[in-house]
Structure formats: C-alpha cells, structure tokens
C-alpha positions as a Python dict, from the first residue, in 0.01 Angstrom:
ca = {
    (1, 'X'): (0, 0, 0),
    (2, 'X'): (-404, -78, 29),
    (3, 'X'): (-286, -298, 310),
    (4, 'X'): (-81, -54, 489),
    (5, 'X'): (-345, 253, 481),
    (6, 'X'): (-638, -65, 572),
    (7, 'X'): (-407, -140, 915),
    (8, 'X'): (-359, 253, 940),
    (9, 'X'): (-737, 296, 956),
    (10, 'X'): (-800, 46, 1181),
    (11, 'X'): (-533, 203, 1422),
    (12, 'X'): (-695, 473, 1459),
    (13, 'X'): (-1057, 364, 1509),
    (14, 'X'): (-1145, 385, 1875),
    (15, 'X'): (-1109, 71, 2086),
    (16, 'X'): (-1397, -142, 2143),
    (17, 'X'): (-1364, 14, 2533),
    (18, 'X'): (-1469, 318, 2416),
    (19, 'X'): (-1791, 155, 2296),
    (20, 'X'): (-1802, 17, 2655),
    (21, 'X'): (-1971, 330, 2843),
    (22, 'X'): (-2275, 271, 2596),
    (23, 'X'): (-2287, -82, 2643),
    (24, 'X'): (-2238, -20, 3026),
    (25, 'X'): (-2536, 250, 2964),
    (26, 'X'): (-2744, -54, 2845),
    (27, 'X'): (-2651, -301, 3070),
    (28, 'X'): (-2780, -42, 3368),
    (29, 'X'): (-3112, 40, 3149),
    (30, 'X'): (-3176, -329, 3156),
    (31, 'X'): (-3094, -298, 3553),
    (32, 'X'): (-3357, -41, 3609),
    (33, 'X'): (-3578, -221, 3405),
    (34, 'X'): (-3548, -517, 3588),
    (35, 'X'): (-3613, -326, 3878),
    (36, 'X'): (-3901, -137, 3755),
    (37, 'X'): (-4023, -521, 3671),
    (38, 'X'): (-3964, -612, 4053),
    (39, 'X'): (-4102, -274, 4185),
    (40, 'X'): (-4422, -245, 3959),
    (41, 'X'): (-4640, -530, 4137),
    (42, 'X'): (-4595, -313, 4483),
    (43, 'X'): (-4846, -21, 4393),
    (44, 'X'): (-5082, -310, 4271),
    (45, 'X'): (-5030, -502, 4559),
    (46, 'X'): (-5106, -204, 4817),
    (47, 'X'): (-5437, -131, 4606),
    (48, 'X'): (-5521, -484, 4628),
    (49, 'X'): (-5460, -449, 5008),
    (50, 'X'): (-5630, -169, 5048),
    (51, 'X'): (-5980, -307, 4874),
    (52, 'X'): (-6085, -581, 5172),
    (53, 'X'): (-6050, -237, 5371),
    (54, 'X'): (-6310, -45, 5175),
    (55, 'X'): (-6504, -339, 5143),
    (56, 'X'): (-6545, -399, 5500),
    (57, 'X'): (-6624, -77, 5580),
    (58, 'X'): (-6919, 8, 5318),
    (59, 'X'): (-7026, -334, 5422),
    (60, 'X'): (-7098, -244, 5848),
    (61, 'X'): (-7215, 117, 5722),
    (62, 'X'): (-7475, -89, 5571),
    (63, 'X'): (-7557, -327, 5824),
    (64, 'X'): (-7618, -8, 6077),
    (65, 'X'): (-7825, 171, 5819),
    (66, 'X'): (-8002, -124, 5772),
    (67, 'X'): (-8093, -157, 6172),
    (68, 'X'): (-8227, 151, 6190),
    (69, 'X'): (-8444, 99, 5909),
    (70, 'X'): (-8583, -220, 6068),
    (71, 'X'): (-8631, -12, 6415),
    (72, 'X'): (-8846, 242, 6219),
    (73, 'X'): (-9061, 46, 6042),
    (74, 'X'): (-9109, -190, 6309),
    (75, 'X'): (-9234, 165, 6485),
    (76, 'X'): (-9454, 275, 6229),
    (77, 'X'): (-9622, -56, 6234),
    (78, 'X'): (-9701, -69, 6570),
    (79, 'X'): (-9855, 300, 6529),
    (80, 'X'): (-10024, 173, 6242),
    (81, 'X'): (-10198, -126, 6396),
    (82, 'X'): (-10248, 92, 6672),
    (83, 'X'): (-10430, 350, 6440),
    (84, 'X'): (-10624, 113, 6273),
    (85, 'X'): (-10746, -104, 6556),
    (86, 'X'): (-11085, -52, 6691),
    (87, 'X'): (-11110, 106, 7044),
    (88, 'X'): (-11234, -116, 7307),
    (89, 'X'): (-11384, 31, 7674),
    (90, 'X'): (-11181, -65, 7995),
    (91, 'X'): (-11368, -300, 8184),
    (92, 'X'): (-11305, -386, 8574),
    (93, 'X'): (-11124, -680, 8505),
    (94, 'X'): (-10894, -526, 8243),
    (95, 'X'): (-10740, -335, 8618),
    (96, 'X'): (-10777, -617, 8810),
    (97, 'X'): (-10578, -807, 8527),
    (98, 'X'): (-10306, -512, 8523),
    (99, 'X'): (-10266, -478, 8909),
    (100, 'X'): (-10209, -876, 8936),
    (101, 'X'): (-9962, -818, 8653),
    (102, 'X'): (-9774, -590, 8821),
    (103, 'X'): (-9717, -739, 9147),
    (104, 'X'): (-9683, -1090, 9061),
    (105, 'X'): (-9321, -1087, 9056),
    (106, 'X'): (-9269, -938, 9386),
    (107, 'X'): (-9612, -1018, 9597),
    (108, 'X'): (-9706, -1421, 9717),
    (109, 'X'): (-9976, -1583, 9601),
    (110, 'X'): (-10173, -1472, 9915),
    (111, 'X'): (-10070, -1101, 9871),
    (112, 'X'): (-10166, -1148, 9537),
    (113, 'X'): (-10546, -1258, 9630),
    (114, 'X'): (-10552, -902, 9868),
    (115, 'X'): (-10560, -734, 9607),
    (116, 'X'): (-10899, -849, 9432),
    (117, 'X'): (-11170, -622, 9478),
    (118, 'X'): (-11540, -687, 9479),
    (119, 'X'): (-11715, -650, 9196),
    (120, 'X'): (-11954, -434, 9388),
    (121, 'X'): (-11691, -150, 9419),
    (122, 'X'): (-11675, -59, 9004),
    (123, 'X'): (-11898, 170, 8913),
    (124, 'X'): (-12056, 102, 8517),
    (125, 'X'): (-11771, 119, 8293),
    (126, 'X'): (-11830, 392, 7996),
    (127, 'X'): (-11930, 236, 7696),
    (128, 'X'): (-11729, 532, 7464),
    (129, 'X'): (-12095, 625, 7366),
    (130, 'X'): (-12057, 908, 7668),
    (131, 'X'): (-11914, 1245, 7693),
    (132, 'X'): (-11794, 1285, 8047),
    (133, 'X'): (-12012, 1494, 8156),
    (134, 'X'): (-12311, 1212, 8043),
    (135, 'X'): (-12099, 928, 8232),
    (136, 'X'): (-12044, 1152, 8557),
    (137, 'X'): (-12420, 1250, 8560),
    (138, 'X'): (-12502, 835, 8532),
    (139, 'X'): (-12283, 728, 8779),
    (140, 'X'): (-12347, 991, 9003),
    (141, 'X'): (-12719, 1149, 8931),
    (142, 'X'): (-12712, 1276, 9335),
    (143, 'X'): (-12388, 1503, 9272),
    (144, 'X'): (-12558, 1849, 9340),
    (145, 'X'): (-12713, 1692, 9728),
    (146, 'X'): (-12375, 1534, 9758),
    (147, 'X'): (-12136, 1827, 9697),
    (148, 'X'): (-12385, 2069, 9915),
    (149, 'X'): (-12365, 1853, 10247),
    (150, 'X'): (-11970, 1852, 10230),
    (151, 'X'): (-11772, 2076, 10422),
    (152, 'X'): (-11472, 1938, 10499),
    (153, 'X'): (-11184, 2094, 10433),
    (154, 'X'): (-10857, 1914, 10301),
    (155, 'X'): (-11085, 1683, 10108),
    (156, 'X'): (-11259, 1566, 9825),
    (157, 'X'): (-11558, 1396, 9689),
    (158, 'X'): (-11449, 1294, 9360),
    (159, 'X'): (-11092, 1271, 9231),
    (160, 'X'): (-11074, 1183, 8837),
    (161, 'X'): (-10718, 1068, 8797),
    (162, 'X'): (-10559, 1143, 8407),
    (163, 'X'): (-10194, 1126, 8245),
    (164, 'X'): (-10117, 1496, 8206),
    (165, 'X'): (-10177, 1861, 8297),
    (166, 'X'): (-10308, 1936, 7949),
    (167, 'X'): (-10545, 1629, 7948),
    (168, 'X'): (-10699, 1719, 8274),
    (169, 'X'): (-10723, 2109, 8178),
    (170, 'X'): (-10951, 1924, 7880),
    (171, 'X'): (-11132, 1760, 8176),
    (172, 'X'): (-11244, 2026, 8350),
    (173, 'X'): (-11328, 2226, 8033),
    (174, 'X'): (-11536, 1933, 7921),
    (175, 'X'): (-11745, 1857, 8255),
    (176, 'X'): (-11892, 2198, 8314),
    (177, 'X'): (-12277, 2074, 8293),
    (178, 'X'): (-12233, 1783, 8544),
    (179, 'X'): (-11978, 2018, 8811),
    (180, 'X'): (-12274, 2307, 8844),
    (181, 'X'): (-12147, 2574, 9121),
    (182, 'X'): (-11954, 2276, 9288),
    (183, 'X'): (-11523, 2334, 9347),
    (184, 'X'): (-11295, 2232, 9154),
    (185, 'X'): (-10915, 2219, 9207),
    (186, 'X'): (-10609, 2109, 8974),
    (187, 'X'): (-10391, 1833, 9113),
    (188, 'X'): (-10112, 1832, 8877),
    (189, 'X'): (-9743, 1956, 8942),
    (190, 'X'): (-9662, 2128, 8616),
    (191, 'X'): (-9643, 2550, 8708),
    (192, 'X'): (-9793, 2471, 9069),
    (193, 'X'): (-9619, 2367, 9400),
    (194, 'X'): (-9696, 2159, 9600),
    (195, 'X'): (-9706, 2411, 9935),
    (196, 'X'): (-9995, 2622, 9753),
    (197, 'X'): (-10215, 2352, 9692),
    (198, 'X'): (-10209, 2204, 10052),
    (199, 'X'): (-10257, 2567, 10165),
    (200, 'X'): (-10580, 2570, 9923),
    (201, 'X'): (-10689, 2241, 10032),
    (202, 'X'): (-10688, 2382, 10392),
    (203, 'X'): (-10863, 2716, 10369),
    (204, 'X'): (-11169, 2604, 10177),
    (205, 'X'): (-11400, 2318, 10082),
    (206, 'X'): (-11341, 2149, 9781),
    (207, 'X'): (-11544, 1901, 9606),
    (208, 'X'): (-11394, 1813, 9258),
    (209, 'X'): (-11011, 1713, 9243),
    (210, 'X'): (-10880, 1658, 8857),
    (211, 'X'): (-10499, 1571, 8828),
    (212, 'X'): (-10225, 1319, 8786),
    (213, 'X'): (-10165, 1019, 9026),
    (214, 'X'): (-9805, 1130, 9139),
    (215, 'X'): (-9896, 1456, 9288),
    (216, 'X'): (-10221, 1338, 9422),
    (217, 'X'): (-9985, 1036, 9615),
    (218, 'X'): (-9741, 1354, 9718),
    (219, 'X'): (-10051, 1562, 9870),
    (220, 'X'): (-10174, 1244, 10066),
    (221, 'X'): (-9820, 1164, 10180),
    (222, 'X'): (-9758, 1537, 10320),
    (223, 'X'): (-10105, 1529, 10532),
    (224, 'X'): (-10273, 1756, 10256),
    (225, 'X'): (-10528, 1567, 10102),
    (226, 'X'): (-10718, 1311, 10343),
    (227, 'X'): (-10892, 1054, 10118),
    (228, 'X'): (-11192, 856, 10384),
    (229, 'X'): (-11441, 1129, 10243),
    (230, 'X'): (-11388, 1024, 9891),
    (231, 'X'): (-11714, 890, 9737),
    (232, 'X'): (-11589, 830, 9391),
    (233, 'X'): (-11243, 801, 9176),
    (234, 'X'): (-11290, 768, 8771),
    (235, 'X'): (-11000, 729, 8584),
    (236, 'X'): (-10949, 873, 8264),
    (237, 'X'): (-10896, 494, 8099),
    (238, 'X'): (-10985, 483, 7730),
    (239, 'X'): (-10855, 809, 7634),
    (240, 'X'): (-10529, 814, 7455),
    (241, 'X'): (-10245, 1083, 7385),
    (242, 'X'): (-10055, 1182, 7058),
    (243, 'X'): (-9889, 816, 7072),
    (244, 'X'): (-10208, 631, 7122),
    (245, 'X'): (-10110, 553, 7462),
    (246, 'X'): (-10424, 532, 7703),
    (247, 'X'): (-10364, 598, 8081),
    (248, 'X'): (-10237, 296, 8182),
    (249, 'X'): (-10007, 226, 7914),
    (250, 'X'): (-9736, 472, 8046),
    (251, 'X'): (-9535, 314, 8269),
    (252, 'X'): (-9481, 544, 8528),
    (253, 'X'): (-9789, 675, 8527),
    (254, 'X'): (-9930, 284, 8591),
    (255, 'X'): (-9636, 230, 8911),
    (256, 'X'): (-9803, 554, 9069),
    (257, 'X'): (-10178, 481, 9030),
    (258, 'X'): (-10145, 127, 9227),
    (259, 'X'): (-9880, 278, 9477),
    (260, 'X'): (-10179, 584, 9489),
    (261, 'X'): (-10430, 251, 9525),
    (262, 'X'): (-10239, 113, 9825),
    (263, 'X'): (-10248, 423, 9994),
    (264, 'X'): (-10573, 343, 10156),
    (265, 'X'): (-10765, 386, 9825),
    (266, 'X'): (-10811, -57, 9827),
    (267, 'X'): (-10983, -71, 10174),
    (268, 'X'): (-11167, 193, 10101),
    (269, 'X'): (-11299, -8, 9787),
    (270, 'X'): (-11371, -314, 10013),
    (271, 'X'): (-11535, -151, 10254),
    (272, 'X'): (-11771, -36, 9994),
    (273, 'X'): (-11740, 351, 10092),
    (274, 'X'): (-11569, 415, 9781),
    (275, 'X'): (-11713, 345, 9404),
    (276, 'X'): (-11440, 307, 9098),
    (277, 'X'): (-11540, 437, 8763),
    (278, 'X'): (-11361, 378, 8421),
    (279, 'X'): (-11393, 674, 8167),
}
C-alpha cells in the first residue's frame, strides 16, 4: 500500500514541463545577459571615441591663445625698447638715407644719384637742446626783414611740415616769439576744405604755412600754393606721437613728403634758393 500511495503522489506532481517556463525564463535571462555583455563595451567605446575629439580641440584653442600672446608681447617689447631708448636728432643724411631707401626698388642707379642733395641745402639740424621757437630764430635770425618784404599772394616763406592737425595746432601755439606780427595759415585737411584755403591763399599775403604733407601736395597740385618763393621748409623730425612714432616713421605720411619733395621742392634745394631744416 506505501507503494501504491508513493506512485499516486508522484502522479500527481506536475511534469517536469511545467518547470520548463522557469527554466525557459533563465535560459532568456542568460540571453539578455549575454547581450548586455556584447552591448556594454559600446557606450565605452563611443566615450573613448569621443576623447581624441576633445583633445584636439582644447589642444588648437591653445595654440591660438598662445599666438596672440606671442603677438602682444612681441608689441609691448618693441614699445618698451622704444621707451627706453635714448632719443637721437635727425641728421641730413638720416633723409638722404630714407629717400634712397625708398626709391631703390623702383628708380636706376642714375635716378637714384638725382636725388642727392648738397650738403649746402640743410640747414643746422636741432640738437633736441631747442624749443622751436630757439631753432627757428637760429636758422633764420633775419625772419622779421624777410616776412616784411613779401607780398605775394598764394605763397609762402616758410612751410614746417608735421604728422597731424593736433601736432601742428602745438606748433603754432609753441612758436609765437619767433612768428612776431608775421601770417600764419593751417595746412591740414581735418575740419577745413580744400576750396577755402586756396581762396585764403589768394586774397592775402601769407608768410608762415604749418600743416601735413598730403594737403600741402593737394594745394600745389590745384594751382593754390606756388612754392619758388619758399625760403625755408623744417620738418617736424624728432618729435614723436602716442606710439613713439616720429614723422617719418608713418608710412604714408613718408610716401607723401618725397612725392611733396619731387614736386619741385629738390631743384629748388639744388639750386640753393631753398634751405632744409630738421626739428
């Protein structure tokens, strides 16, 4: 009878298929962890990518910060040595040296040797112990016989040639005891046209022009300023601006004072009627 009720028993156990489901359950946990094992390395992979990325990146942002650091400090150091090097006058040869300079790419040799002028045309150079006023009067101690036996009209006896309107408002303010009761006029472009000075230049006698080579070339150009009176022409040469840049150290302010110099200003010099002067 134990037998019998031992078969019964097992009888009505559920078949091992019924088991199966949870067995089937495991065998498709081990599925998705095998493909959570396959899939896992991606997002590892993609971050691994993405690094060299980044990396590159941070590493040109540096190289272009790194530039323009250079560019500034190599700026600062040529203000610097600029600052701290001691001034030295202009001399005759230090133009003579700059016009050769200029031209040498585009003029032959023989065009070249044109351009020298006689040493007998530059006035004494200052020595920066002079205000300008103390240079004009040495250069020029005959200024109040000179400027009262001119009268013509679209002229000048003197022309001091500087870089700006604001540096040759400074002129004029600072060369009261050598100008006396002789004219002065502005030759710079900045709030003036061009029209109003030649009308100026016309109507009455001026003795004194102060202003910047370009508009002095555009007045001689248009007929308004006639240049074979002119005794003397100074240039402002050892004074420098906010960037310790004299006169001829601007670019286009250097191309206009030799195209200004060809305009008849050279023969003039080598005819001797006409004296050059470095401030």
């Amino acid at each position: 009878m134990a037998d019998d009720l031992g078969d019964e028993w097992w009888k009505n156990q559920p078949s091992g298929g019924a088991s199966s489901p949870e067995a089937s359950d495991g065998d498709g946990g081990g599925d998705t962890e095998m493909m959570q094992q396959e899939t896992a390395p991606i997002p590892s992979l993609s971050k691994k990518g993405k690094q060299p990325k980044e990396c590159f990146f941070i590493q040109t942002k540096e190289t272009k910060e790194d530039a323009t650091k250079t560019r500034r400090k190599r700026k600062k150091k040529i203000t610097d040595i600029l600052a701290k090097s001691e001034p030295k006058p202009g001399t005759p040869e230090d133009l003579q040296k700059l016009m050769k300079d200029y031209y040498s790419s585009s003029r032959s040799v023989i065009e070249l040797e044109e351009l020298n002028l006689p040493d007998s045309c530059f006035l004494k150079a200052n020595d920066l112990t002079h205000s300008l006023s103390s240079y004009l009067k040495e250069i020029c101690p005959k200024w109040v016989k000179l400027w009262k036996n001119h009268s013509e009209k679209k002229s000048v006896l003197m022309l001091i040639i500087c870089s700006s309107a604001i540096r040759a408002l400074e002129i004029i303010r600072s060369m009261t005891a050598f100008r006396g009761d002789s004219k002065v006029m502005k030759l710079f472009a900045k709030h003036i046209k061009i029209q109003e000075q030649v009308k100026l230049l016309e109507k009455r006698v001026v003795h004194l022009g102060i202003g910047t080579p370009g508009r002095i070339k555009e007045l001689v150009k248009q007929g308004g300023l006639n240049l074979n009176p002119l005794k003397f022409l100074v240039f402002d040469w050892n004074w420098r601006d906010q960037k310790l840049r004299r006169l001829m150290d601007i670019p286009e302010i250097k191309k206009e004072v030799f195209e200004l110099l060809e305009m008849g200003i050279l023969s003039l010099c080598k005819s001797e009627s006409l004296k050059l002067g470095l401030f």
